[in-house]
C-alpha positions as CSV (number, residue, x, y, z in Angstrom):
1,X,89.0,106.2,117.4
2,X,92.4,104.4,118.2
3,X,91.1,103.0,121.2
4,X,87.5,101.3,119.4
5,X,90.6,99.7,117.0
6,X,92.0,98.3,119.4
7,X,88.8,97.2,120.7
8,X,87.5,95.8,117.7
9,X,90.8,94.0,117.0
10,X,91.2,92.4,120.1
11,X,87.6,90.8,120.1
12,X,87.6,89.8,116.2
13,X,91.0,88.1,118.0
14,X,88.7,86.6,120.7
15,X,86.2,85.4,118.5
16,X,88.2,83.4,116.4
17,X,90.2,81.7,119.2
18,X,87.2,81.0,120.9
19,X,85.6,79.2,118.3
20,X,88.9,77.2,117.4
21,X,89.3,76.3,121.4
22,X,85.6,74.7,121.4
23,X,86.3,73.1,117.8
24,X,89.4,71.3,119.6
25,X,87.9,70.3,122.8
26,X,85.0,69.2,121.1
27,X,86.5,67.1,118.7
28,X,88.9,65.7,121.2
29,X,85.7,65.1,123.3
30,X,83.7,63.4,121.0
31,X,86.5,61.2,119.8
32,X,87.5,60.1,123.6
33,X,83.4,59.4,124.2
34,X,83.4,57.5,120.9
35,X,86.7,55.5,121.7
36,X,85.4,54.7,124.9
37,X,82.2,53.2,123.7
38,X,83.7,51.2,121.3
39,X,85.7,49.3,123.9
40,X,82.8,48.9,126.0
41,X,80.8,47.4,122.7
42,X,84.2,45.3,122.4
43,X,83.9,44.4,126.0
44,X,80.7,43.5,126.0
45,X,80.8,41.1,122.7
46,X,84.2,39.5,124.1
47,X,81.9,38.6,127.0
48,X,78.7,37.5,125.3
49,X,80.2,35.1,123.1
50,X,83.1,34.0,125.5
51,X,82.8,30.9,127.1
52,X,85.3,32.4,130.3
53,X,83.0,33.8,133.4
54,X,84.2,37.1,135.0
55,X,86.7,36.6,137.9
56,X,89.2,39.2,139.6
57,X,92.3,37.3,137.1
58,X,90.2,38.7,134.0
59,X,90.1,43.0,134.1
60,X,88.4,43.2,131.4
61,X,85.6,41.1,133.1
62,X,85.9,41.8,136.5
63,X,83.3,44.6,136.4
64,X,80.8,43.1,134.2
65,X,77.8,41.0,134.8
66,X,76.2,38.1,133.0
67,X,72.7,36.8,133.9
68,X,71.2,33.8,132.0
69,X,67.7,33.0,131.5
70,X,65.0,30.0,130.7
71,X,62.8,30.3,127.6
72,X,60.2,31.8,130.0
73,X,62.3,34.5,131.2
74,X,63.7,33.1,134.8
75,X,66.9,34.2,136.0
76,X,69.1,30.9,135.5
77,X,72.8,32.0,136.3
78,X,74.0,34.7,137.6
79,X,78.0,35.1,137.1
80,X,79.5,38.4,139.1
81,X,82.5,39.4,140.7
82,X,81.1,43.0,142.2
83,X,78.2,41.6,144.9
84,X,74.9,43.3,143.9
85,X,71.9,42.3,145.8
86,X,69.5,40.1,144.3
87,X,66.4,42.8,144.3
88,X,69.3,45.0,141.8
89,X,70.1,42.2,139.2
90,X,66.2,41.9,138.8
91,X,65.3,45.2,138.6
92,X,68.5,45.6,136.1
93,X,67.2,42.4,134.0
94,X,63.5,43.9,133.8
95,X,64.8,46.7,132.8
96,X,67.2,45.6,129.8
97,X,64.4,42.7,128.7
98,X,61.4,45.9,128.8
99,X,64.0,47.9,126.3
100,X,63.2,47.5,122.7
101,X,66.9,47.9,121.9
102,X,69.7,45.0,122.2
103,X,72.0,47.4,123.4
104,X,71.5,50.3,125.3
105,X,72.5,51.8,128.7
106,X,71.0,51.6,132.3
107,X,71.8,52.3,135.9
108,X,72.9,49.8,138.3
109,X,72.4,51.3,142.0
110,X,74.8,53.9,141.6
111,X,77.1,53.3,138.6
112,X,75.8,53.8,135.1
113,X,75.9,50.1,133.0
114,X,75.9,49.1,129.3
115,X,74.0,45.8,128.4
116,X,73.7,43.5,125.7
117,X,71.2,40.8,125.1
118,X,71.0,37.9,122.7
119,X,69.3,34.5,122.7
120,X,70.4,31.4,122.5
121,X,69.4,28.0,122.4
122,X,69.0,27.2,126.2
123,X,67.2,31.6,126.5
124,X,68.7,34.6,126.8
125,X,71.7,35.7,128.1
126,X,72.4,39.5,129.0
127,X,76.1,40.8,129.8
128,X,76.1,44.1,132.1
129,X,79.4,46.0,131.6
130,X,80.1,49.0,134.1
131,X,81.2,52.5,132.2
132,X,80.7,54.6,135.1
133,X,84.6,55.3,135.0
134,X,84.5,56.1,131.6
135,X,81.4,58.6,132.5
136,X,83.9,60.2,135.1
137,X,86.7,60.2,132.9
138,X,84.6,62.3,130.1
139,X,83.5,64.7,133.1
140,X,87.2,65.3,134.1
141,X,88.0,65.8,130.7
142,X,85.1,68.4,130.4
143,X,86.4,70.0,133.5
144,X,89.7,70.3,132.8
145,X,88.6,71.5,129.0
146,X,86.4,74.3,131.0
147,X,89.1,75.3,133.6
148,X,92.1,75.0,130.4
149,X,90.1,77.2,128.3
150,X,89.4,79.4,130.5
151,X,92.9,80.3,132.0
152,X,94.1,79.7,128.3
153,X,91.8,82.7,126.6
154,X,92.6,84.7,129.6
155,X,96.0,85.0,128.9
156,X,95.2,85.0,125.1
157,X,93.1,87.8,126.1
158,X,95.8,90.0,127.7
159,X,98.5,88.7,124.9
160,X,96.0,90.1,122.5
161,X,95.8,93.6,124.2
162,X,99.5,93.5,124.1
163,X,99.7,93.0,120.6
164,X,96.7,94.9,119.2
165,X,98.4,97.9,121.3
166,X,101.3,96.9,119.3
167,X,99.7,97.0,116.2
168,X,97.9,100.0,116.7
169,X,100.7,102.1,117.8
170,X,102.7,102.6,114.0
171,X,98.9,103.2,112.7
172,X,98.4,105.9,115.5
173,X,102.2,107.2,114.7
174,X,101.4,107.8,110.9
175,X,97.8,109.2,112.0
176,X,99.7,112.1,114.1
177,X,102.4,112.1,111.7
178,X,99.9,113.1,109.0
179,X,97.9,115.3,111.5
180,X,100.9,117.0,111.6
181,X,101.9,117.7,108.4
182,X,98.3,118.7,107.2
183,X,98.9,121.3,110.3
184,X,102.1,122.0,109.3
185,X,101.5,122.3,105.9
186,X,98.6,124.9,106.5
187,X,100.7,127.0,108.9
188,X,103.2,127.1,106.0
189,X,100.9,127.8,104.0
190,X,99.1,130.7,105.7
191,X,101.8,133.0,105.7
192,X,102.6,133.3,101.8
193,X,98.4,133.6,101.7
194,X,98.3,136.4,104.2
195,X,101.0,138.4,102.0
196,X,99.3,137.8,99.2
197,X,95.7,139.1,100.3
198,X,97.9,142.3,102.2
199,X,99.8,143.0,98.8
200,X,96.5,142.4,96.5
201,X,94.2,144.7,98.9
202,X,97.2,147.2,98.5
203,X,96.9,147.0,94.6
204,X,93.3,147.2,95.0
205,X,93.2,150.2,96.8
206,X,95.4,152.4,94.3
207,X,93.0,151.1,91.4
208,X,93.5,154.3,90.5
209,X,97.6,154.1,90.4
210,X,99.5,152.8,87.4
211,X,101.0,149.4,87.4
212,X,104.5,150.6,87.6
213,X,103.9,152.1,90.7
214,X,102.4,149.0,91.8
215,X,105.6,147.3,90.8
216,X,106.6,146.2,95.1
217,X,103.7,144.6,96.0
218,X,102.9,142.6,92.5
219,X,106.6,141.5,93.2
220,X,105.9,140.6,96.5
221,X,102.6,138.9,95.3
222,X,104.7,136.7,92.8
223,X,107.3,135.8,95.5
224,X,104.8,134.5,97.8
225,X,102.6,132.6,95.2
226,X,107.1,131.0,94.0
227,X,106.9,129.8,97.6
228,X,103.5,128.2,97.7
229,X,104.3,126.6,94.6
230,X,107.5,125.1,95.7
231,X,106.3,124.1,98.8
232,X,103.0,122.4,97.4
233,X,105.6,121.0,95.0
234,X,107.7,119.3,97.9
235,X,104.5,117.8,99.8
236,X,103.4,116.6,96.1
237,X,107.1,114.8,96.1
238,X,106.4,113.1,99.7
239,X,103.1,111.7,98.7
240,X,104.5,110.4,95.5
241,X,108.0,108.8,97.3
242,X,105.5,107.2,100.2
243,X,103.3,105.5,97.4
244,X,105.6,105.1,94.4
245,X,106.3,101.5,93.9
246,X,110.1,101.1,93.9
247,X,110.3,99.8,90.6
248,X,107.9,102.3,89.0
249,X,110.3,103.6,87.2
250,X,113.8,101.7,87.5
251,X,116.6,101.7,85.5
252,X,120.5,100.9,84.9
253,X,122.4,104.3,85.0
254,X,125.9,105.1,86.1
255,X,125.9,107.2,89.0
256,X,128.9,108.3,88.8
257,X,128.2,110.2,85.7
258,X,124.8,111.3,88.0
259,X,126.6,113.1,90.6
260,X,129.0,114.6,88.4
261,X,126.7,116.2,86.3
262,X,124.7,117.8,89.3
263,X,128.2,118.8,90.9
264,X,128.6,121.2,87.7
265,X,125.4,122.8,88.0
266,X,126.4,124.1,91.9
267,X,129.9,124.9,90.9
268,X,128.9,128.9,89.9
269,X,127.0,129.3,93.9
270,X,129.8,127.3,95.0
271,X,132.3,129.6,93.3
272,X,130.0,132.8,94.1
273,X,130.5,132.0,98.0
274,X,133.8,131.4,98.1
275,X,133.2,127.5,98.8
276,X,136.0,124.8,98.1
277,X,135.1,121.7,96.7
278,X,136.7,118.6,97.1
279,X,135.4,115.4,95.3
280,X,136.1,111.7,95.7
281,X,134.2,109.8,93.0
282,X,134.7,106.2,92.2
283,X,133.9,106.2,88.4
284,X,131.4,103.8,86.9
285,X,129.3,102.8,89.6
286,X,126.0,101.4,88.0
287,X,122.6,101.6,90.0
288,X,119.0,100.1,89.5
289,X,116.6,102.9,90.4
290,X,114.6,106.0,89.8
291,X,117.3,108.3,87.6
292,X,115.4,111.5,88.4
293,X,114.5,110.7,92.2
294,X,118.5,109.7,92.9
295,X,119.1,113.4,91.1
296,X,116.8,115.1,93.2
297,X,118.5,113.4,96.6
298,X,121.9,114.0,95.4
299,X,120.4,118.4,94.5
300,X,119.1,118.5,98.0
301,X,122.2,117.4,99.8
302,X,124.0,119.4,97.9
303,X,122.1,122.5,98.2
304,X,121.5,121.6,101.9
305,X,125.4,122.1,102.0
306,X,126.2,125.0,100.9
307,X,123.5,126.8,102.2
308,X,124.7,125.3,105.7
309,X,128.9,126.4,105.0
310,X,129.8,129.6,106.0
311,X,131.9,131.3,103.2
312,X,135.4,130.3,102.7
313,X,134.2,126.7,104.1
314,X,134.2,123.2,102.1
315,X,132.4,120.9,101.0
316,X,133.2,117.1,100.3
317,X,131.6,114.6,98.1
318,X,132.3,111.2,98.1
319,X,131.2,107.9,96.0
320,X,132.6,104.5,96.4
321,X,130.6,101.1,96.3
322,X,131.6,98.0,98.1
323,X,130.6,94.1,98.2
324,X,127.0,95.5,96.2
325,X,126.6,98.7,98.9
326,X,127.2,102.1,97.5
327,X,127.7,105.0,99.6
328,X,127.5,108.6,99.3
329,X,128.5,111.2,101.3
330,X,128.3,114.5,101.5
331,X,130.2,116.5,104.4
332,X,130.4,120.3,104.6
333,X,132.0,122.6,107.6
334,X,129.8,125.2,109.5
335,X,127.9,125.2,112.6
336,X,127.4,121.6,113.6
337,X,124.2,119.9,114.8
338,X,123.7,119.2,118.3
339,X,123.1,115.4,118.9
340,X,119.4,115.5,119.8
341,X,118.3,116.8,116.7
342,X,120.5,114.4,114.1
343,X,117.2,111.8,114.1
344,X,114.9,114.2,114.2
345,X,116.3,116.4,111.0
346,X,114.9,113.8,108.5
347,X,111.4,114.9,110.0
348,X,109.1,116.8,108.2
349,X,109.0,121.0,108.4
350,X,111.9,119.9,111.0
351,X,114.1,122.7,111.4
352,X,117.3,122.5,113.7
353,X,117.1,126.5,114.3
354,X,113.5,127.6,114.4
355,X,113.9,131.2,114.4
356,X,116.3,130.8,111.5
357,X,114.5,132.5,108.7
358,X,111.9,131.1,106.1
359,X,113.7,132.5,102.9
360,X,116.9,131.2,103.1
361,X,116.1,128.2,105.8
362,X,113.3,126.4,103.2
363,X,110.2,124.7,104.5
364,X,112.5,121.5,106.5
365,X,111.2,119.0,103.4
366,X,114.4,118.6,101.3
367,X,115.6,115.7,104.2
368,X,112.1,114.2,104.0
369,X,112.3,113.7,100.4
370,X,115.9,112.8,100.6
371,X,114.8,109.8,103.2
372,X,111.8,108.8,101.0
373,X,113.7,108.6,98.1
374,X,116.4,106.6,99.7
375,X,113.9,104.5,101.7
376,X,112.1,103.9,98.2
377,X,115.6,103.1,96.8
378,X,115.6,100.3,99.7
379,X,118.0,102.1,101.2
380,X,118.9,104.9,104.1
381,X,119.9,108.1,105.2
382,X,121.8,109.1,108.0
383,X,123.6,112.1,109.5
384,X,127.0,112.6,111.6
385,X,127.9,116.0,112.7
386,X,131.1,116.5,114.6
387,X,131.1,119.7,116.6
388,X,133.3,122.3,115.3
389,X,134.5,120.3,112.4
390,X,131.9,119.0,109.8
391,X,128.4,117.4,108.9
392,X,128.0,114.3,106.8
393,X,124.8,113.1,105.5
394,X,125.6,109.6,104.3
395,X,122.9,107.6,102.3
396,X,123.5,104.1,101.3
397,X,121.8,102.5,98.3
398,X,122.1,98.3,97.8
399,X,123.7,98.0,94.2
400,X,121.8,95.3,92.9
C-alpha cells in the first residue's frame, strides 16, 4: 500500500515538473525564435531602404545580398560580399519573384535565407539576409533544452524518491502505530472477555444454585467488565487528546490551586502506604488550557507515583514558572528505569516490566494520555530516572 504511495506521489511529482520544464523551454524558445526574426525583419528593412551596399566594414550587412532588377525582370545589380555563383543568385531571385509573399524564407546553396522585395521606380529590388546562424543557434538551444531537461528531471526524479520516502515514512509510522494499538487493544481486551465468558458459563451451569452461592464468579464477572470499561475509557481519552483542537475547550485557571486540590485527594493512599510527601508549589501560577485534561495529567502522575514507591519511600511535587514556561515535576524513589526504556515509556500499552502484573501495573495508557495532553497543551513530557535514587517525570506547559 505504502509502496503504490509512494509511487503515486512521486509521479503526480513527475508530472507536474514535466509540464512546468516544457512550459519554460518553450517559452524561452519561442521568445529567442521570435527575437531572432525580428532582427532579421530589422536587418532586412535597414537594408532595403538604405542607400549603403554590404561590405566586410558593415556586420550587419556583410552576409546579406541585394539584387536589383529592370521593369522586365533582368537582374541589374548584384551587391554581395559572400561570392555565390551566378546560376545561385538566379535560381534564388526566381524563386523569391515566383513567391506570392514579400517576405518569406528560402535556401541559398546550403544556408537558409530571408528575403524581401519591394519596387521601386527604376524595378525591383530584393535584399537576401542569411539566418542560418540563427537556425543553429535555435537547434543548440533545443539541444541543450533536451540534454538540461533530461539530466535535470533525472535528478528531480531521485530527489523526489527521497522525499516521497520521506513523506511517507511518519504516514507508515502512525499506520503501525495504530496497527498496533488496535492489536494491543484487542489482546487487552481478550483477557477480561475470556473471564467473563468462563465465570458466566460457571453461573450458567448451577442455574440451578442460588445467587449467593454464585456470589465469586458474578464478582469476578463485574471486576472484569471495571477493567474493560476503564481501559475502553483510556483509548476513548487518546482518540479524543489526538483530535481535540487545543483550544476546544481553554480557559484561565490557576494551577496552583489545580495541583493542590488533586494532591488532597491522594493524601489518604499516600498516608495508607506509609508515603512522605514533600511539595514545592509556587502559588498563583495562571494557565490557558483544558482545566479537566491538565487534572487528569497531574492524577496520572501522581498515581503513577505512588504506585511505583515502595512503602516508606517519597514523593516530590514541584511547580514553578519562569520567563512564560511552567514546569511540573513529579519525582518519587523506588526501583529506577533503565535508560533504554525512558523514551519508550510514553508509548502505548508500554510497560517497563512486562511480567509485572495486570492489576496493579494498569494497561501502560496513563503516560500516553499524559503526553497527548501535554502535547495538546503545546507542550511536553519527559522522564529522568537516576538509578537507585529517584524518577522525575517533568512536563512543561508554555504559560501564555
Amino acid at each position: 500500500m505504502f509502496n503504490k504511495l509512494k509511487r503515486e506521489f512521486v509521479k503526480i511529482n513527475m508530472s507536474l515538473l514535466t509540464i512546468v520544464f516544457v512550459v519554460i523551454f518553450s517559452v524561452i524558445y519561442i521568445l529567442t525564435a521570435v527575437s531572432g526574426e525580428q532582427q532579421t525583419n530589422f536587418a532586412l528593412d535597414n537594408i532595403m531602404f538604405s542607400p549603403a551596399h554590404p561590405g566586410p566594414d558593415k556586420p550587419a550587412m556583410a552576409s546579406s545580398i541585394v539584387v536589383e532588377l529592370d521593369d522586365e525582370g533582368r537582374i541589374v545589380k548584384t551587391n554581395t560580399v559572400v561570392s555565390f555563383e551566378k546560376e545561385t543568385i538566379d535560381q534564388a531571385v526566381s524563386s523569391a519573384l515566383e513567391s506570392d509573399k514579400i517576405s518569406a524564407h528560402i535556401d541559398i546553396g546550403d544556408s537558409n535565407y530571408a528575403f524581401l522585395k519591394h519596387n521601386f521606380d527604376f524595378g525591383t529590388k530584393i535584399v537576401f539576409v542569411d539566418r542560418t546562424s540563427q537556425q543553429r543557434a535555435l537547434t543548440n538551444l533545443l539541444i541543450i533544452f533536451v540534454v538540461v531537461g533530461t539530466i535535470s528531471l533525472g535528478l528531480l526524479y531521485l530527489i523526489s524518491i527521497y522525499f516521497a520516502n520521506r513523506a511517507i515514512t511518519p504516514i507508515k509510522e502512525m499506520f503501525e502505530k495504530q496497527k498496533q494499538f488496535i492489536a494491543d487493544a484487542s489482546h487487552e481486551l481478550r483477557t477480561p472477555l475470556t473471564v467473563i465468558k468462563t465465570n458466566a458459563a460457571l453461573v450458567l451451569s448451577n442455574g440451578d444454585q442460588r445467587v449467593a452461592s454464585q456470589i465469586k464468579w458474578l464478582e469476578y464477572i463485574s471486576l472484569q467488565a471495571d477493567r474493560m470499561s476503564d481501559l475502553v475509557d483510556d483509548m476513548l481519552s487518546l482518540a479524543r487528546y489526538d483530535y481535540l483542537e487545543p483550544a476546544a475547550f481553554s480557559c484561565e485557571f490557576d494551577l496552583s490551586k489545580t495541583l493542590t486540590g488533586s494532591l488532597l485527594s491522594f493524601e489518604a493512599v499516600l498516608f495508607e502506604n506509609s508515603i512522605n510527601l514533600n511539595t514545592r508549589i509556587q502559588p498563583d501560577i495562571i494557565l490557558n488550557g483544558d482545566k479537566e485534561s491538565i487534572k487528569r495529567l497531574i492524577n496520572i502522575l501522581i498515581d503513577n507515583a505512588a504506585k511505583n514507591t515502595p512503602d516508606g519511600g517519597s514523593i516530590s511535587v514541584s511547580l514553578s514558572s519562569e520567563k512564560n514556561l511552567i514546569e511540573l515535576a513529579v519525582s518519587n524513589t523506588g526501583v529506577s528505569i533503565p535508560q533504554e526504556h525512558i523514551e519508550k515509556i510514553f508509548e502505548r500499552f508500554y510497560r517497563v516490566d512486562t511480567s509485572r502484573s495486570r492489576e496493579s501495573g494498569g494497561y501502560g495508557l496513563g503516560l500516553a494520555i499524559a503526553k497527548s495532553i501535554a502535547e495538546q497543551h503545546r507542550g511536553r513530557i519527559y522522564a529522568r530516572s537516576r538509578e537507585g535514587i529517584d524518577t522525575s517525570f517533568i512536563v512543561e506547559l508554555p504559560q501564555r
